[in-house]
N, C-alpha and C positions, 0 to 999 in steps of 0.2 A: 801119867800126868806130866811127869819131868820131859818126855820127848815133847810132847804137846809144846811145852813151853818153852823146847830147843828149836822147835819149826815154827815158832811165832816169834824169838828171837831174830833168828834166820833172816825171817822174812824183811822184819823192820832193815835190817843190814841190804838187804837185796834193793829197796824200795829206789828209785827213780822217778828223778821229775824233768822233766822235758817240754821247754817252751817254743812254740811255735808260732811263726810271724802272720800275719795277716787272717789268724782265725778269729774273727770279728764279731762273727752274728753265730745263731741255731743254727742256721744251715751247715754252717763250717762243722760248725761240732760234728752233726750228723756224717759229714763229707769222712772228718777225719776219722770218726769212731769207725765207719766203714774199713778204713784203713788198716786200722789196729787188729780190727779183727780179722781181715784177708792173711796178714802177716802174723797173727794167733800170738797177737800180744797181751799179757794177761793186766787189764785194765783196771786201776783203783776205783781212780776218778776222771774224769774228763770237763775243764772247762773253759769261757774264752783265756786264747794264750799259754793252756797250759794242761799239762797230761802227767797223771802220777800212773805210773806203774806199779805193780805186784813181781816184778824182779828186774836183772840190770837189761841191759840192750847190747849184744854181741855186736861188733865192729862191722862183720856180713850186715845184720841186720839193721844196724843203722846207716848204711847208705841204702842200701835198699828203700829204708821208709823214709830217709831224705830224699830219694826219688822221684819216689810216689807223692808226697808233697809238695815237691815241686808241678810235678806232672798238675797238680789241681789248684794250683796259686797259692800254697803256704810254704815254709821255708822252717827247714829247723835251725833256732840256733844253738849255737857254741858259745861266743865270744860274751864274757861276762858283763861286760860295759853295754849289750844289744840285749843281749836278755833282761836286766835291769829297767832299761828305756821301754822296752816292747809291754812291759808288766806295766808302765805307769801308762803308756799308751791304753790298754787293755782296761786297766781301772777308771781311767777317765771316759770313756767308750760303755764301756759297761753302767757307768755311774747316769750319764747322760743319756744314753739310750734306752737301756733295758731297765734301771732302778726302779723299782714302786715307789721308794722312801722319795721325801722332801731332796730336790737340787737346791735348796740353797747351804749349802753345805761350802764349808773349806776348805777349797780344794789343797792347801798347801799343810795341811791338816792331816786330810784324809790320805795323801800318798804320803808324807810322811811318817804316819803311822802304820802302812801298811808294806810299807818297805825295810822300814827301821834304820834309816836315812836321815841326816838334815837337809831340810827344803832346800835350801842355800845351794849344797853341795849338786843333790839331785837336779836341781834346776839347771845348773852348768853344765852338769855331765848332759842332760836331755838334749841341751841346745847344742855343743860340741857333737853328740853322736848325729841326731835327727837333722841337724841346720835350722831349727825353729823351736822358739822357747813354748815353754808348757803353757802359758798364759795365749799364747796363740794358738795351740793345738787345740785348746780348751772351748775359744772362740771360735775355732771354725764348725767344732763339731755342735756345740750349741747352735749355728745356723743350718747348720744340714738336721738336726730336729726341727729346728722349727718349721724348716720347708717340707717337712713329710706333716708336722700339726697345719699347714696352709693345706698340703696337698690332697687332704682327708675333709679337712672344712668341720672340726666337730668340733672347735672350739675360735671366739673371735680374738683379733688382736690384743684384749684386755687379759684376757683368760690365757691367753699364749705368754705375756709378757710375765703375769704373775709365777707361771709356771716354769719359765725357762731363770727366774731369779733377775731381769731384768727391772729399773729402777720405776720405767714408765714406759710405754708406746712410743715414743718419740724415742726413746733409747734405743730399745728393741730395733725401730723403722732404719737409723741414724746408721748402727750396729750392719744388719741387714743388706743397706744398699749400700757401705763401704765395702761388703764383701761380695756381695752379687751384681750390683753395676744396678738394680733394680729395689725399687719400695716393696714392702710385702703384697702389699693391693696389686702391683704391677705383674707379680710373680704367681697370683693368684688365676691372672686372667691369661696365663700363656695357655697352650694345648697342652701342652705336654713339657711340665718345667725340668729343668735339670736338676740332677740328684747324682752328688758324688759318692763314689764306692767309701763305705767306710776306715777302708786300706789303702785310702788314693793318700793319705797327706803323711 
């Protein structure tokens, strides 16, 4: 019983977290968990931006899998002040993309709390590291949803606006074609609209 609870001691001690830049979407995930496991790395958890391990990463081994993710477009970091940013990137990403729950949410709020940060502070650091403040990050990626809800057509402008936390249509439109050069309607009738990579900004 006592070793048992020397090897689960152990382990907590051993444990590593490792955040990773431009893991975005599922797909990433899947990309990277491949990863971990060519290199028989013994995996917690795995999700966007972030990998808990089951022991440390030898010095060999982490360039090697900083290789290998480079090699597929992610990037590990190191530098504490990127890793910080990358997570609040990753939370608002995550928040806006993938969330079932209600976006009308605050946003200065919610990374606040999930950082254990004051906004104030995090907000300066985001803009200093990235060159654009969170309130912009936040804007653009609400427009790249909403151009995938145009692109799909299952819900109208009303229903778009309500759901992306916009005031009215006319916000949402105003909103929209400041950032795309194009009205929603405009962007509806292209062939084939544009759609920036989740890791472009």
């Amino acid at each position: 019983m006592s070793e048992n609870k020397n090897l689960k001691n152990k382990g907590k001690v051993l444990r590593t977290t490792i955040y990773v830049k431009n893991m975005v979407c599922p797909r990433c995930i899947s990309v990277v968990e491949g990863i971990l496991s060519d290199l028989d790395l013994n995996l917690e958890y795995i999700k966007l931006g972030e990998i808990g391990l089951f022991s440390q990463v030898g010095k060999e081994t982490k360039i090697v899998l900083s290789q290998k993710l480079l090699e597929n477009g992610f990037e590990l970091l190191e530098d504490d002040r990127t890793k910080l940013v990358e997570q609040v990137k990753t939370l608002i990403i995550n928040q806006i993309h993938y969330s079932e729950d209600s976006i009308k949410i605050n946003y200065s709020d919610l990374l606040a709390d999930k950082t254990n940060m004051e906004y104030t502070s995090l907000s300066k650091l985001f803009s200093q590291v990235s060159g654009m403040t969170i309130e912009k990050f936040i804007m653009k990626h609400k427009i790249e949803k909403v151009k995938e809800l145009l692109f799909y057509n299952e819900l109208n402008l009303s229903q778009i606006s309500l759901k992306m936390n916009y005031s009215s249509v006319a916000h949402l439109s105003s909103s929209f074609k400041k950032e795309t050069g194009m009205t929603p309607t405009e962007f509806k009738k292209t062939a084939k609209p544009s759609h920036d990579s989740l890791d472009s900004f």
